[in-house]
N, C-alpha and C positions, 0 to 999 in steps of 0.2 A: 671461686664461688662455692664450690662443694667441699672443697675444704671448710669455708668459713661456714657453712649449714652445718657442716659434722660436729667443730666444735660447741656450734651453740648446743645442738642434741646433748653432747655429754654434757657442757654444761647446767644443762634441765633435767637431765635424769642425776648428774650431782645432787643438784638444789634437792630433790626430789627423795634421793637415798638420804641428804642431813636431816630431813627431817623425822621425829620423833616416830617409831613404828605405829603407835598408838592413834597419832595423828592421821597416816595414808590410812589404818586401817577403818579408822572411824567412816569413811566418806561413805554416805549414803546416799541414793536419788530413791526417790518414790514417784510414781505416779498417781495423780488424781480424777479421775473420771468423774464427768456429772452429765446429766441430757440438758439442762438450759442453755441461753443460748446469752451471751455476752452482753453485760446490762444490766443480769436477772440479779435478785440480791445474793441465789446461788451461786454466780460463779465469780461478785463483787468479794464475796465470803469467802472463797477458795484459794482466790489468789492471795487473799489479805495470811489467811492461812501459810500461805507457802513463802513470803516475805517476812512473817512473824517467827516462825519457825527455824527459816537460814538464820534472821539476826541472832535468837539466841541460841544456834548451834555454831556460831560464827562462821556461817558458810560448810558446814559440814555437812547440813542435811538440806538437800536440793529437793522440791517437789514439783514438778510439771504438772501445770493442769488442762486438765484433757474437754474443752466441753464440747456441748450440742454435739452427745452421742456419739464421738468420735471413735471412741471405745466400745460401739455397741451400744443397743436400749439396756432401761435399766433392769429387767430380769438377767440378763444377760453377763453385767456387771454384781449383781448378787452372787453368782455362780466364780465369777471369779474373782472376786473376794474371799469365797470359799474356800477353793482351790488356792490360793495365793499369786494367782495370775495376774489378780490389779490389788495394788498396795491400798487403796484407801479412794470411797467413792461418799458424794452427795447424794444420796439414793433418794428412791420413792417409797410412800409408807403402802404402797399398796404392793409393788414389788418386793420385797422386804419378810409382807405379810407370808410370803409362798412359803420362805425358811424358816422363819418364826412366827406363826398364825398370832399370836398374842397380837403383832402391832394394829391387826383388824381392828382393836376395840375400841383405839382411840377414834373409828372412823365413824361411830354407828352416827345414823341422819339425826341434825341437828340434837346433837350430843354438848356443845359448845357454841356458843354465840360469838366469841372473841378468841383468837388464838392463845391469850393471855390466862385465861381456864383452862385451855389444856395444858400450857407448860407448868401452873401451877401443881400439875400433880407427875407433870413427866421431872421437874426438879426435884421431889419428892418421892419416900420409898416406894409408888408404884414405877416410876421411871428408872430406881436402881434394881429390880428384881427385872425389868424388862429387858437390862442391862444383860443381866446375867442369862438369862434365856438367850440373846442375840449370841454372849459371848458361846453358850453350850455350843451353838449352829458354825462355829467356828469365825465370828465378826466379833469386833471390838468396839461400842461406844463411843465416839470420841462428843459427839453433843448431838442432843434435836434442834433440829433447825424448823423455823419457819415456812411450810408451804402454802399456809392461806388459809382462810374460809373461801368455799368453794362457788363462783355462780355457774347461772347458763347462759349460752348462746344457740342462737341456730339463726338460718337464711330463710325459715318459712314463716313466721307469726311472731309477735308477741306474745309473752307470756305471763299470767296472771292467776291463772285459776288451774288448779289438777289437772281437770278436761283438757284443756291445751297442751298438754305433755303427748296425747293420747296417737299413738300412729310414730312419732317422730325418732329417728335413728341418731342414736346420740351416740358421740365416741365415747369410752371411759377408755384409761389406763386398764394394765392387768391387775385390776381390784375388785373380789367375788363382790364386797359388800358394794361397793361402786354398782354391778351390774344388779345387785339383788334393788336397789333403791330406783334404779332407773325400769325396772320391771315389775315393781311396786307403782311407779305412778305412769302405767301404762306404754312408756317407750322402749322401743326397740334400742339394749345395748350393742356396739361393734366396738370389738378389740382394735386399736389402730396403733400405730407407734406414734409418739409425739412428736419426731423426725419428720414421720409424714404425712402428720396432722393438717397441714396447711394446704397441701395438695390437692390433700382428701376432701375436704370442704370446699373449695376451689372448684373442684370437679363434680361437685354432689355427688360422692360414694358416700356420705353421711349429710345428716340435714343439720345437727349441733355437735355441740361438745359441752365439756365443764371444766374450768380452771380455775384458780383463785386469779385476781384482776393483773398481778404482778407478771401471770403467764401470759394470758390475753395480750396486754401489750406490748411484752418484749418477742413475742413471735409475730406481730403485727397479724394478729386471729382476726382483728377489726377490718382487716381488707376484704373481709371473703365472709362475715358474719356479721350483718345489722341489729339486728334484737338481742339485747342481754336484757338476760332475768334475773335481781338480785334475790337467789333462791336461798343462800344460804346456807347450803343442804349438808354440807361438811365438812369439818376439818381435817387436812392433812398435814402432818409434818415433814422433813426431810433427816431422815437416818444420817447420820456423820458420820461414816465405819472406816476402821483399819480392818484389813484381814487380820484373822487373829495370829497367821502366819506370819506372816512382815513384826506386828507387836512383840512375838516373841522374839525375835532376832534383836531388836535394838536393848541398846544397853539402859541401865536404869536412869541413867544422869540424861540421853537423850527420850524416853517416855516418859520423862519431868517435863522435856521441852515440849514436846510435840501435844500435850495434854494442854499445859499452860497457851500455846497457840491456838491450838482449839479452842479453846476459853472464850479466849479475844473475838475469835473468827464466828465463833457463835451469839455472842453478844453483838455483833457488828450484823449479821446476817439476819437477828432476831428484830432488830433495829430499823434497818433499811425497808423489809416488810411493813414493818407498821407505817412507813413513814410514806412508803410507794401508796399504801390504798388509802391515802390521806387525802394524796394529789390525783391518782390514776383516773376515777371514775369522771371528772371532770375534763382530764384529757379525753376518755372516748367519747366522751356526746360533743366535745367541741370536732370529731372526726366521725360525726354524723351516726354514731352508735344511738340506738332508741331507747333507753332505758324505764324498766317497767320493774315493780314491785311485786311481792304476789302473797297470796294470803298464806303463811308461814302456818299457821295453825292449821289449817285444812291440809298442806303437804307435809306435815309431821304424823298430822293421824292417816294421810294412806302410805306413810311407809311405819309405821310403828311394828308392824308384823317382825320387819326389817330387825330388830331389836329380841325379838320372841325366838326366830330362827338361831341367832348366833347364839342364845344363850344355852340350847341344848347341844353349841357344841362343845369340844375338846378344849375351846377358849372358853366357856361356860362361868368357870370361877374366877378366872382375872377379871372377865368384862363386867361379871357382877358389882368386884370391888370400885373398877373404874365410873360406870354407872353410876354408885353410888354416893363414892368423894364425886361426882360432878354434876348430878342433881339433888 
């Protein structure tokens, strides 16, 4: 018996030596991190990602994907992107914003009605200088992804009018403009992780939150939060990055491949989005969600200040041009 194990060994490091050096040398794995949680069009997109990518590296380039934060939240996955710790992540535009403040602009309140305005200008030369700003911070581009136009929920009230914001502790993500809009229409912001989002609210350590409807669902927020408010209030996207660490390493013929996969996986991911908030808001109210509308022009003008603040800052001259292609 250990006879016949030793031969096959040699015979597998044989096979293994015939083959072309070029060949063993090329094998690469990456991993891919994202915080959604299986279902999401995030990590529908990732994996499609990593199926697209082996095919046409013909099994050369292996990607694992890592979701619902397994790898850490998403600041944390920025940092090591950075550092070259994690090969390539579905990021947050608010997380993101820490290394490159520019991604702030696409976020300001009701800046876009349709996520389809914003890609309009993120396909466009404001989205390839943004490009290049991400890459300065040491991340690579691979596409913007769809994160939604954003509502609310919470467990205390319906929501309709400003006044009703007034008192209420809403979770945001790590996103300054997130917390400066939620302290524009009177509510108390709390940093929470998305991981422990669900808990959190569960427990009333917070009274709502804000996601676009594709998050709400697939984390089942609907268990623990009766009132959505279709507020609208903003668009986020999802960064698609390699470290620019990992990018530099591969050879030109596989960052053909892994670019062209991207392609796909963003087009597929940009897709699934629209197609989720077509059908979603009909699943929540059939699972007892109460859903309410609210006067969109009264919360555009108590956060418009929102807009006055970031423009004296450091992001000052991007956000102007973005403002501008999008009103």
């Amino acid at each position: 018996m250990q006879r016949k194990t030793f031969t096959r060994s040699l015979l597998a490091v044989a096979a293994l030596a015939a083959l072309p050096l070029a060949a063993q040398a090329q094998a690469v794995k990456l991993t891919l991190g994202h915080g959604a949680a299986p279902g999401n069009p995030r990590h529908e997109a990732a994996v499609k990602f990593a199926e697209v990518v082996k095919a046409k590296t013909a099994g050369r380039i292996e990607v694992q994907v890592a979701p619902s934060a397994q790898l850490g939240d998403d600041a944390a996955m920025v940092t090591a992107l950075r550092t070259g710790a994690l090969d390539m992540s579905a990021n947050s535009q608010g997380a993101v914003s820490a290394a490159v403040p520019e991604y702030a602009a696409y976020g300001m309140p009701f800046l876009f009605s349709t996520p389809a305005q914003a890609f309009k200008l993120l396909d466009g030369p404001l989205g390839q200088e943004l490009a290049q700003k991400t890459a300065d911070k040491g991340m690579v581009v691979l596409g913007y992804w769809d994160n939604g136009i954003r509502h609310m929920t919470n467990s205390k009230r319906p929501i309709t009018k400003v006044e009703d914001m007034k008192g209420l502790k809403m979770r945001t993500p790590p996103d300054a403009v997130l917390v400066d809009i939620m302290q524009a229409l009177g509510a108390e912001a709390q940093q929470i992780k998305f991981a422990e989002l669900y808990v959190a609210l569960g427990q009333g350590v917070v009274d709502g939150q804000e996601n676009p409807l594709v998050n709400i669902h697939a984390s089942k927020l609907y268990e623990v939060q009766k009132h959505l408010a279709l507020t609208s209030h903003m668009f986020q996207m999802t960064p698609f990055l390699m470290s620019k660490r990992t990018w530099d390493r591969l050879s030109e013929t596989d960052r053909k491949a892994v670019t062209e996969a991207a392609a796909e996986a963003t087009s597929l991911q940009r897709k699934m989005s629209h197609e989720a908030d077509e059908k979603l808001l009909g699943e929540l109210k059939a699972k007892g969600v109460q859903v309410t509308n609210v006067d969109k022009a009264a919360f555009a003008k108590a956060t418009s200040a929102v807009d006055d603040k970031w423009l004296t800052t450091p992001i000052g001259p991007y956000l102007k041009k973005v403002i501008e292609a999008a009103r």
